[in-house]
C-alpha positions in Angstrom: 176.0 162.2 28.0 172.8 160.3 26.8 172.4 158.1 24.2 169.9 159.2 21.2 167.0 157.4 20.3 167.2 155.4 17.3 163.7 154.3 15.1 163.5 151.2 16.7 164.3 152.6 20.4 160.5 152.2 21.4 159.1 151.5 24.6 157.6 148.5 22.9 160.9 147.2 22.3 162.2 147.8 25.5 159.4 145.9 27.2 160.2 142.9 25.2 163.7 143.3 26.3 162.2 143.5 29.7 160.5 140.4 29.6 163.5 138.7 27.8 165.2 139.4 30.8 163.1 138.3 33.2 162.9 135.3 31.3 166.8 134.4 31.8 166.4 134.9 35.2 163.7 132.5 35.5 165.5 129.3 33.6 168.8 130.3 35.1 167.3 130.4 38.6 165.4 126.9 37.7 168.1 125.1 35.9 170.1 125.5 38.9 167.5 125.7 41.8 169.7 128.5 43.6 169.4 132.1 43.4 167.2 135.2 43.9 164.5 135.9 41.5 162.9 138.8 42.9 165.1 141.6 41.7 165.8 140.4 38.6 161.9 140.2 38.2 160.9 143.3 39.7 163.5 145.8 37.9 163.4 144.6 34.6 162.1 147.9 33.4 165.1 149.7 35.4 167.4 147.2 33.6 166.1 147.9 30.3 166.2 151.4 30.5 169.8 151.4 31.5 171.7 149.3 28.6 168.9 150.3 26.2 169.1 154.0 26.5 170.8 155.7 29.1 174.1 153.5 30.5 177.0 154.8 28.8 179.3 152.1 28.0 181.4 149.9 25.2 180.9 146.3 25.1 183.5 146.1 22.9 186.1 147.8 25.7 184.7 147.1 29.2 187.2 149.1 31.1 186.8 152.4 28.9 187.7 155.2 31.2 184.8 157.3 30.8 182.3 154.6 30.6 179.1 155.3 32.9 180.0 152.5 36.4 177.1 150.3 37.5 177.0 148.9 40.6 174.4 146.1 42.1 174.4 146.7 45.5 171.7 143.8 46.0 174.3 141.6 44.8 171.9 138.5 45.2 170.1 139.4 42.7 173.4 138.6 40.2 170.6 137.9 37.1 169.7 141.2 36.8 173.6 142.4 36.0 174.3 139.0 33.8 170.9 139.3 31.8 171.4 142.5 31.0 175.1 142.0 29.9 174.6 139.4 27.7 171.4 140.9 26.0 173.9 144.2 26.0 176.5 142.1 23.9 179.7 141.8 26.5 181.5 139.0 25.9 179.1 136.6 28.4 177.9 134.5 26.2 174.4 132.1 26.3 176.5 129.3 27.8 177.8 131.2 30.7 174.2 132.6 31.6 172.8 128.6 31.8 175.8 127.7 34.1 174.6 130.5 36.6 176.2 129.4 40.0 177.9 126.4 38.6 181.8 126.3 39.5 184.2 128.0 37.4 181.4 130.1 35.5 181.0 133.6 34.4 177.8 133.6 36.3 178.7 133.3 39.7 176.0 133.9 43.1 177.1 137.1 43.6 178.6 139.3 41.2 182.8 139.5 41.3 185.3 141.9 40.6 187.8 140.5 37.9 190.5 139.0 39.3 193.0 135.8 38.8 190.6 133.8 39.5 188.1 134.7 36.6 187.0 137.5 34.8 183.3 139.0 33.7 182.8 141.7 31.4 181.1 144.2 33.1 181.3 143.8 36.4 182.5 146.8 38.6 183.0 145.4 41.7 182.4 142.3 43.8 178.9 143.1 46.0 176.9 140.2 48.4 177.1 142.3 51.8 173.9 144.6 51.7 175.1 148.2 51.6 178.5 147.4 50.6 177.6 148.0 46.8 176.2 151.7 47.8 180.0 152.4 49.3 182.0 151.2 46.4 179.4 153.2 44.1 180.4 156.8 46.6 184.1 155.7 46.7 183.8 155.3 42.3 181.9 158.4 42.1 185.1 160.2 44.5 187.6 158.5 42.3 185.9 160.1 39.5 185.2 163.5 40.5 189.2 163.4 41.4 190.2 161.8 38.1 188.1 165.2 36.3 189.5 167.9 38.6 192.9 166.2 38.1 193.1 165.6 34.1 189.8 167.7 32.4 190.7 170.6 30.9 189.0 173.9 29.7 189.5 172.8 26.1 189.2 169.0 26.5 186.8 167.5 29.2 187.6 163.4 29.1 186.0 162.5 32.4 182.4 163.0 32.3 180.4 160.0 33.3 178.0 158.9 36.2 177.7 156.0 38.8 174.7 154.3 39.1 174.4 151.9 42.0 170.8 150.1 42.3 170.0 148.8 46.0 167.2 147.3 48.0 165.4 147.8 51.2 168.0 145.3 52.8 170.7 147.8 51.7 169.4 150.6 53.5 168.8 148.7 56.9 172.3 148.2 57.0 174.1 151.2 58.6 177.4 151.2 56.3 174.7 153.0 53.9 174.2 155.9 56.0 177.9 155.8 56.6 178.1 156.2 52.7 175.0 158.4 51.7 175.8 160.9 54.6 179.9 161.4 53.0 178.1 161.5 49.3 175.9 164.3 50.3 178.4 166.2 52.4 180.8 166.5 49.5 178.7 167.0 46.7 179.0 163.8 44.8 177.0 164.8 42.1 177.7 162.4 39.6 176.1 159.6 41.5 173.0 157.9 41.1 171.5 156.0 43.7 168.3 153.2 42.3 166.6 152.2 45.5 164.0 148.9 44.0 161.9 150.2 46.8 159.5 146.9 46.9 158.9 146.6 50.7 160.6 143.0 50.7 162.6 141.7 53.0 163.4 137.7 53.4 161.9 137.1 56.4 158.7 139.7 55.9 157.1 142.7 54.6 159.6 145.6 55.0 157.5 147.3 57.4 157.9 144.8 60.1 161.1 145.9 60.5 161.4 149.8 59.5 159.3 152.4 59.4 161.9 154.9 57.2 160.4 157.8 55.1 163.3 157.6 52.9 162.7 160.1 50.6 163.1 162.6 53.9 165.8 160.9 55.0 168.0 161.3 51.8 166.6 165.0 51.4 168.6 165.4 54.9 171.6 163.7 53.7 171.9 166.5 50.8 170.6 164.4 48.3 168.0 165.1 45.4 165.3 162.9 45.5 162.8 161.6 42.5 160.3 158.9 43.5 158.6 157.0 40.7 156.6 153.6 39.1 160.0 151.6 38.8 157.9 149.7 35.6 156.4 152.4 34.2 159.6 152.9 31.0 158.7 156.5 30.5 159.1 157.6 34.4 162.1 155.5 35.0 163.8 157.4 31.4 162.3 160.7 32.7 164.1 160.1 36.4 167.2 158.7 35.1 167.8 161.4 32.2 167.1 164.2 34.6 169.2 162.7 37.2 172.3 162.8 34.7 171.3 165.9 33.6 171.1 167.8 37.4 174.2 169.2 38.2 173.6 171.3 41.2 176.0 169.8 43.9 174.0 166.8 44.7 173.4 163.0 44.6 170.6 162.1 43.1 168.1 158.9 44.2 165.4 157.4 42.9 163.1 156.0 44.5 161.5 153.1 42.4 158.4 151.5 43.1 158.3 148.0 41.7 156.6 144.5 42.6 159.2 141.9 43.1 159.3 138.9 41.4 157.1 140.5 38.8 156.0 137.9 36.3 155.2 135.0 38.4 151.9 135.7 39.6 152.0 133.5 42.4 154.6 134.7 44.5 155.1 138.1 42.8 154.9 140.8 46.1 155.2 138.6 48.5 158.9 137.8 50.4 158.4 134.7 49.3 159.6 136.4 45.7 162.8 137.2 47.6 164.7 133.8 46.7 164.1 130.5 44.2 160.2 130.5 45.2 159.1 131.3 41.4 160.8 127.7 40.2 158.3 125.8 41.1 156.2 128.4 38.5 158.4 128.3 36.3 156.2 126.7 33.1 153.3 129.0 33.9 155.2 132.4 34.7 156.9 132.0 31.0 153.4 131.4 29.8 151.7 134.3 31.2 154.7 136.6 30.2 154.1 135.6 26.4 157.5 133.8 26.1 157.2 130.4 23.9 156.7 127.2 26.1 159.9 124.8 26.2 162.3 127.6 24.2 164.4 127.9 27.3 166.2 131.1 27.5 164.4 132.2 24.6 165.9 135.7 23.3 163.1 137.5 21.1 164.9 138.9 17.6 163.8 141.9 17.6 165.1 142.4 21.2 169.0 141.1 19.5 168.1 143.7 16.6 168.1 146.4 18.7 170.8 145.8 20.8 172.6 144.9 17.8 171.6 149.0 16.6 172.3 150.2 20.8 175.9 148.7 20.2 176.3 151.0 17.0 175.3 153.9 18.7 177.7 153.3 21.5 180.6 152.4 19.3 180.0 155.9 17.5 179.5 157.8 20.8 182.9 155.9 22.4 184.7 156.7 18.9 184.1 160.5 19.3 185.1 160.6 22.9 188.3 158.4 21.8 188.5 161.6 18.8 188.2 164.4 21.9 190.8 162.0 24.2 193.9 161.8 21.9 193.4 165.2 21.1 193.4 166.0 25.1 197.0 163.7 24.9 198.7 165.6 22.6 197.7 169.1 23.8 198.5 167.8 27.6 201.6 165.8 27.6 202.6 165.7 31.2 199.0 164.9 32.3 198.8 161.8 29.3 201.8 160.3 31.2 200.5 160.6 34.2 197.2 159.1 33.1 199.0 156.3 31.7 201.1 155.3 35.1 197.5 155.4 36.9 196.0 153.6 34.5 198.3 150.7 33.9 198.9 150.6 37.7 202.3 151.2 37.5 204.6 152.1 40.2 208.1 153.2 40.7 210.8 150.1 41.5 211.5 148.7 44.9 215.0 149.8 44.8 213.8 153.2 43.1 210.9 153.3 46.4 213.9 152.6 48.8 216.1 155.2 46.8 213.5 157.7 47.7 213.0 156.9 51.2 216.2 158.8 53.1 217.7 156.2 56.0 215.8 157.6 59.8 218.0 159.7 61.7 219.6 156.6 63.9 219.4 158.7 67.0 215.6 159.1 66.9 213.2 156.6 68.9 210.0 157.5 67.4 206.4 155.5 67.4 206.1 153.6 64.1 203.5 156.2 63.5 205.7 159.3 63.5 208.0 157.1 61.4 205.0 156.0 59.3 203.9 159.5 58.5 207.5 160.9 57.6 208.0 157.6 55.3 204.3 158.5 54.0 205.4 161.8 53.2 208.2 160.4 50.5 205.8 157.7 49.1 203.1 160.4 48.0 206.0 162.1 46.6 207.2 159.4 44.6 203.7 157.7 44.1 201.1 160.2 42.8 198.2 158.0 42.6 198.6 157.3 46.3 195.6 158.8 48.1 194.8 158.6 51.7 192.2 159.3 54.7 191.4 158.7 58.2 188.1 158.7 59.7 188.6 161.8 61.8 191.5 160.5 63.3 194.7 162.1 61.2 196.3 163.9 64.4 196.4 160.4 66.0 197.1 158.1 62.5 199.3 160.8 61.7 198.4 160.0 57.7 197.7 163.3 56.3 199.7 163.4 52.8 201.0 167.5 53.5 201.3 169.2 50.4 198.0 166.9 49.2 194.9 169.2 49.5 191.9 167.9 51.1 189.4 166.1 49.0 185.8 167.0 48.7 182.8 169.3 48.4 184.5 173.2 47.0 181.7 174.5 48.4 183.1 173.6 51.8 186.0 175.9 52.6 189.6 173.9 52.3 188.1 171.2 50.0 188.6 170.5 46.5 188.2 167.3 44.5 191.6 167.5 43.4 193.0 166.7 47.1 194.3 164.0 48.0 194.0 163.7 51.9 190.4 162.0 52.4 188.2 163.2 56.1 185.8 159.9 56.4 184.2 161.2 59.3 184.0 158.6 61.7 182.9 155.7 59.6 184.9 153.0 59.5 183.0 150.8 57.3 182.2 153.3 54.6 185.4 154.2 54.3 186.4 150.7 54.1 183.8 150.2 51.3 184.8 153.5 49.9 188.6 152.3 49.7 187.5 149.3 47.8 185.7 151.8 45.1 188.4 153.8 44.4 190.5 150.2 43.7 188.0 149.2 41.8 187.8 152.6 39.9 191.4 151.8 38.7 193.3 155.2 38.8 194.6 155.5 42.4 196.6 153.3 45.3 193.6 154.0 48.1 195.1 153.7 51.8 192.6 154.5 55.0 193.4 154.8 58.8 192.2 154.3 62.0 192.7 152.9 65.4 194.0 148.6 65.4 191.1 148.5 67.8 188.1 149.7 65.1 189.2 147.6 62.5 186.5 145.4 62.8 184.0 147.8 61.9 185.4 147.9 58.4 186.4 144.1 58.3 183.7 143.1 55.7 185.0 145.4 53.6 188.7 144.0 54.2 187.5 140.9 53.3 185.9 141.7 50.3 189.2 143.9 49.2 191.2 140.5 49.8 189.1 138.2 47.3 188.9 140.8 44.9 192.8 141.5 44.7 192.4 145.0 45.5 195.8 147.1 46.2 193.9 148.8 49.0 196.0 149.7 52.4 195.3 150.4 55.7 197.1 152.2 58.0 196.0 151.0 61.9 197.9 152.7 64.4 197.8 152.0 68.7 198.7 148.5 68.2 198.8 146.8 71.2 198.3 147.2 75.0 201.2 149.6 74.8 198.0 152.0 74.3 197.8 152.4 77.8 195.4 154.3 80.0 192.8 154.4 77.3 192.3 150.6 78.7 190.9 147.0 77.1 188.3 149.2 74.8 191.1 150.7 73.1 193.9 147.8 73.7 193.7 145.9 70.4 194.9 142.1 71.9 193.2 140.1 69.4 193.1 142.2 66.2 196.5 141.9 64.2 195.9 137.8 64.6 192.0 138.4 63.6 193.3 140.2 60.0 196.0 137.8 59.6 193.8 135.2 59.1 192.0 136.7 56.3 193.0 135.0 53.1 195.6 137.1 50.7 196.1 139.9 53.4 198.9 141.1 54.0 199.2 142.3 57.6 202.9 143.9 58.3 203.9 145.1 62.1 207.3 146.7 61.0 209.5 147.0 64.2 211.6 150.4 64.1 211.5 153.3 61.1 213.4 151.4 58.5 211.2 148.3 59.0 208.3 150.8 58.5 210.1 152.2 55.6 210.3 148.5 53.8 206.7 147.9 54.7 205.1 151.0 53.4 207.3 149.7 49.9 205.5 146.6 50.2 201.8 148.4 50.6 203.1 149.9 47.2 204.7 147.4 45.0 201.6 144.8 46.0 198.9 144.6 42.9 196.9 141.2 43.9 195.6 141.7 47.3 195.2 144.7 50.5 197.8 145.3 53.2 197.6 146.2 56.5 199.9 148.6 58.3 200.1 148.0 62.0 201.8 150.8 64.0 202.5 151.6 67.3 201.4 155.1 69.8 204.5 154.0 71.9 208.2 155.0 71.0 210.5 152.2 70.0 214.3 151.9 69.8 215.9 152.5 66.5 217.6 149.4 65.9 220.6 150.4 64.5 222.5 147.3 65.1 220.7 145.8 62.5 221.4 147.1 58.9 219.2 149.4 57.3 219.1 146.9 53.8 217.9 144.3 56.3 215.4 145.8 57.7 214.0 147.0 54.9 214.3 144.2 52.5 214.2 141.6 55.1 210.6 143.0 55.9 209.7 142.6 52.3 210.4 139.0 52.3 208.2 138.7 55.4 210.7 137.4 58.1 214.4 137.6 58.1 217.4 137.1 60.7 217.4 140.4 62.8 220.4 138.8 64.6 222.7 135.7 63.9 224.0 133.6 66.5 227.4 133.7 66.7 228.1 130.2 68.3 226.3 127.1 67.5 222.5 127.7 66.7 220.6 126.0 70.2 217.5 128.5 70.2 215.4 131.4 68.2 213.4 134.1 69.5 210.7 135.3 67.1 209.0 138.9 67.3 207.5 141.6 65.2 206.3 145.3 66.1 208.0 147.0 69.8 208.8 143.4 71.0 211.7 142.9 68.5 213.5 145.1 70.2 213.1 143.2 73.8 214.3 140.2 71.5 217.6 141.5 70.6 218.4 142.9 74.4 217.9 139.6 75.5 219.6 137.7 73.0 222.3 139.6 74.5 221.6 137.8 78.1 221.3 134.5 76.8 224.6 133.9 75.0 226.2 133.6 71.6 224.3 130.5 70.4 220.7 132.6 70.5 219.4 134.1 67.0 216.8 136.7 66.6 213.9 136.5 63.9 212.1 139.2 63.0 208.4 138.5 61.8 206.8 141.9 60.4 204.6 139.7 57.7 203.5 136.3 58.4 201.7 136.2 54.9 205.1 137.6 53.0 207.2 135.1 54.5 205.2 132.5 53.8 204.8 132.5 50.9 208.8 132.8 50.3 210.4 129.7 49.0 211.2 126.9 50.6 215.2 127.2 51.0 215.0 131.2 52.4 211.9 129.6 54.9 214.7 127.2 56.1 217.2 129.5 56.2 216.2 131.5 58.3 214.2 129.1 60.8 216.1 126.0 60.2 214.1 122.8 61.2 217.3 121.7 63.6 216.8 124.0 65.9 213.4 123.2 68.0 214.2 125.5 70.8 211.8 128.6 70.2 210.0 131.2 71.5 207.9 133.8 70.0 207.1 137.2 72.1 204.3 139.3 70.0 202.1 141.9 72.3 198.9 140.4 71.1 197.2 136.8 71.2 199.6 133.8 70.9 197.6 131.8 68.9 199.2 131.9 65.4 202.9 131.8 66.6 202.7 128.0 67.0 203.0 127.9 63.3 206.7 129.0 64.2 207.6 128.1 67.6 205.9 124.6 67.1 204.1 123.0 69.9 206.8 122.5 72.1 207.6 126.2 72.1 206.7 129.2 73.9 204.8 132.0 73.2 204.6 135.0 75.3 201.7 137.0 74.5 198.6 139.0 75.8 195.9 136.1 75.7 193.4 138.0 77.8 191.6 141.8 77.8 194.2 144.4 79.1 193.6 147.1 81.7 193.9 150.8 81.9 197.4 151.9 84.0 200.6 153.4 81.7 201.7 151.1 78.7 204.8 150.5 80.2 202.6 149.3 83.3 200.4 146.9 80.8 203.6 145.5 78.7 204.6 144.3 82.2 202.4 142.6 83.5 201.6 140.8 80.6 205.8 140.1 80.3 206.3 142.0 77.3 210.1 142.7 78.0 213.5 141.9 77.4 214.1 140.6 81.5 210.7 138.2 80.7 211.9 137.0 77.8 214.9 135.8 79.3 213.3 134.0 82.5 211.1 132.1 79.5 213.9 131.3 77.2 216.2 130.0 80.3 213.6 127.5 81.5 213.7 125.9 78.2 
């Protein structure tokens, strides 16, 4: 859908707006002396075009479901997206746009996600990492074609909008953007438009001293249509952008915009130099020589306010005829309303109706938390429809696939649909992290993604982007420890459940046995301000049965819990999460009726429980502690304190049998013992 041009929708006009905009950027940048002027300079036109013509949106209801998403990908250059909101009459007002950068404003560096912290009108999603933006823009334009297969109908279609994403040479060089592209163009992502500000800037130099891409034959190989064009000529960029909507024939769609950054200030304008705050020191003479009035600082032209006043009209009309078409679609379809609805508002069933739903594990089972983790998975979809989930190209070994969930993706591709609800990646860890993050932001699903412990670093930018944002995004990481065996230290994650735990607001949960898995998967669930991280095991473990099934599952929900109380007088703890809580409670056995047992699936859950249940269950009296934890000991200090032990795996493992690994690093009930003894 496309806006229709009203009298005073001229190119005229919209080159006023143009300039406008670049003039924000230029007194923001300089009031501050912080910030990137070239791509707010060098795609005015693109900007113009967008909120002037052909962005579909409602200022008046940022989160409209079938508004048109825009993504900045080159997140540095935050003026573009602020300039153009503020001209486009979301609630950012002048105020906000002169405290760009400055603490607690709407106008941060980069753009962000709304979250507790703050909240911009507009914004889509939380970009700074080049590429990152062009994987939250795929991972949208999934959500969307799943949302359309799931609740359009022949009679009513209610989903029908685009993704635009615009990007920069620096976006391309990094690889998550071939990660991205290559999944868009596989599955016929269609309603995606990619805007590459193709100005052959880079911050250190010219873009070809560093690449030497053709990248309108690269995209044609990734299945994408390409259109290449003067990004400031207003008529080329309308004709790209309107055909781009408008081309339906199982593709996305670039283009490939020619522009000169930091167009405007002649002095730097083309150069890398452009790239950053350069153009302050022009500031006087650039707002001179683009015709804006000297010393009217973020000076807004009236006729420029006119027409957005008359754009805002038009929308309002456009969004109240869609809002006509979508209550209609709500009382012909019910069942599919209510479902809407639950997505929509993010709701999810009850921790006691989740653990209702989730039957107790057959207690004569010893199964991997994986196997456990896929069976528990299984009830979850069930219960959770929004629930989505993929693997990059490891399902057999995640064991993550959703079974009576379809596959999602390109029908063209035989056993895909976009109404499915099992995601293939592909190996590509970081797009599908970026693509998880999408689909958050998108709003309609609970995204979760898998792959091996070891290869979550290839996807940790995205993690941490997912944290800050307060994104309900899971991860399912299986082959958690040395345990993995003869794959050897490549595979033999030692130091990766300690490297996400220290990533602010994640939660990272190594549930011990089935109904510890059970509890945690709730958790991933109920959570709505932040990502979890599943940590599951290749290896059997013991069912422990001795412990009961509402402690295990509730007790991992509060983080930490007592596994096993001392039946004398307290005079030591043992500490573990994952396979090792099971060596804990053999050898409390060993070591007498005064020994308790802690079980630590969540650091993060725990602590953050109150004071009186943290004291509870590790009472400050007792000082005699020891932690046991198949991965680096570093963190356990927190617990054990420094005059307690921590048996761990603080160096690379080898290849031999797990059992063999486990010990000889001690991980064992008969180690555990010897330690705790000599204490």
């Amino acid at each position: 859908m496309t806006a229709t041009l009203t009298p005073t929708d001229t190119q005229a006009t919209l080159a006023t707006a143009a300039r406008d905009a670049r003039g924000l950027a230029i007194d923001a940048i300089s009031a501050c002396h912080s910030g990137h002027m070239g791509l707010p300079l060098g795609c005015a036109e693109i900007g113009a075009n967008l909120w002037g013509k052909n962005l579909m949106y409602n200022p008046e209801d940022p989160k409209w479901l079938n508004r048109d998403r825009f993504v900045l990908s080159a997140g540095h250059g935050s003026m573009f997206v602020y300039s153009w909101l503020h001209l486009a009459g979301y609630d950012l007002p002048m105020d906000e746009v002169k405290c760009f950068r400055q603490h607690h404003s709407m106008t941060p560096g980069h753009p962000e996600f709304p979250s507790s912290e703050h909240n911009t009108p507009g914004i889509e999603a939380t970009t700074g990492p080049l590429g990152a933006g062009i994987g939250n823009a795929v991972g949208m334009a999934a959500a969307a074609k799943l949302a359309a297969a799931k609740y359009n109908t022949e009679q009513h279609e209610i989903f029908d909008h685009h993704v635009i994403a615009l990007c920069g040479d620096g976006c391309l060089q990094e690889g998550v953007s071939f990660e991205a592209a290559s999944f868009a163009g596989h599955d016929g992502l269609d309603n995606l438009i990619l805007i590459y500000d193709q100005n052959d800037v880079t911050l250190d130099k010219m873009a070809d001293f560093t690449q030497g891409v053709d990248h309108a034959k690269y995209f044609e190989s990734l299945g994408w249509n390409v259109i290449s064009i003067d990004g400031h000529d207003l008529k080329a960029v309308d004709d790209s952008i309107v055909k781009a909507k408008s081309t339906k024939n199982g593709k996305p769609t670039i283009i490939i915009a020619k522009t000169v950054i930091g167009q405007g200030v002649e002095e730097i304008e083309g150069t890398n130099a452009a790239h950053g705050e350069a153009g302050v020191a022009y500031q006087e003479s650039a707002r001179k020589n683009l015709g804006l009035p000297a010393g009217d600082l973020f000076y807004v032209d009236p006729e420029t306010r006119k027409f957005f006043e008359g754009r805002k009209a038009d929308l309002k009309a456009n969004y109240n005829a869609w809002t006509e078409k979508f209550n209609a679609w709500k009382e012909a379809n019910p069942d599919l309303a209510k479902d809407l609805e639950v997505a929509s508002s993010k709701t999810t069933p009850s921790i006691e109706e989740l653990s209702a739903g989730i039957p107790e594990y057959d207690s004569s089972k010893n199964v991997a938390t994986r196997q456990s983790g896929s069976d528990v998975l299984q009830f979850i979809a069930k219960m959770v429809p929004q629930y989505v989930s993929g693997s990059a190209d490891l399902h057999g070994s995640n064991k993550n696939y959703i079974n009576d969930g379809k596959n999602f993706g390109n029908p063209k591709i035989e056993g895909k649909s976009f109404d499915g609800r099992n995601f293939y990646f592909g190996i590509r860890e970081h797009a599908m992290g970026t693509m998880l993050n999408g689909m958050a932001y998108y709003g309609l699903n609970i995204p979760s993604g898998s792959t091996f412990l070891v290869f979550a670093d290839y996807m940790r930018a995205a993690i941490r982007v997912a944290a800050l944002s307060e994104l309900p995004t899971s991860y399912i990481l299986t082959h958690d420890s040395v345990g993995v065996g003869e794959d050897g230290p490549t595979h033999q994650p030692v130091e990766a459940t300690s490297g996400l735990r220290i990533i602010p607001n994640l939660d990272v949960m190594r549930p011990a046995d089935p109904e510890e898995v059970a509890g945690a998967f709730m958790a991933s669930v109920d959570r709505k301000d932040g990502p979890t991280a599943l940590i599951l095991s290749r290896q059997n473990v013991r069912t422990l049965n001795e412990i009961s099934v509402a402690d295990r599952r509730m007790g991992t929900l509060k983080g930490g819990y007592v596994a096993l109380k001392e039946t004398g007088d307290l005079k030591m703890i043992l500490l573990a999460s994952g396979s090792e809580l099971q060596w804990a409670m053999d050898a409390a056995k060993d070591l007498g009726d005064g020994v308790r047992v802690v079980s630590m699936p969540c650091f993060e859950r725990f602590d953050r429980q109150d004071a009186a249940y943290k004291a509870e269950v590790l009472p400050s009296s007792c000082t005699k502690r020891v932690a046991i934890e198949a991965g680096v000991s570093g963190l356990w200090y927190k617990y054990v304190g420094l005059d307690g032990k921590v048996i761990g795996t603080d160096k690379f493992g080898f290849s031999a049998p797990g059992d063999t690994v486990m010990k000889a690093f001690g991980l064992n009930a008969e180690n555990l013992v010897e330690v705790a003894k000599s204490m």
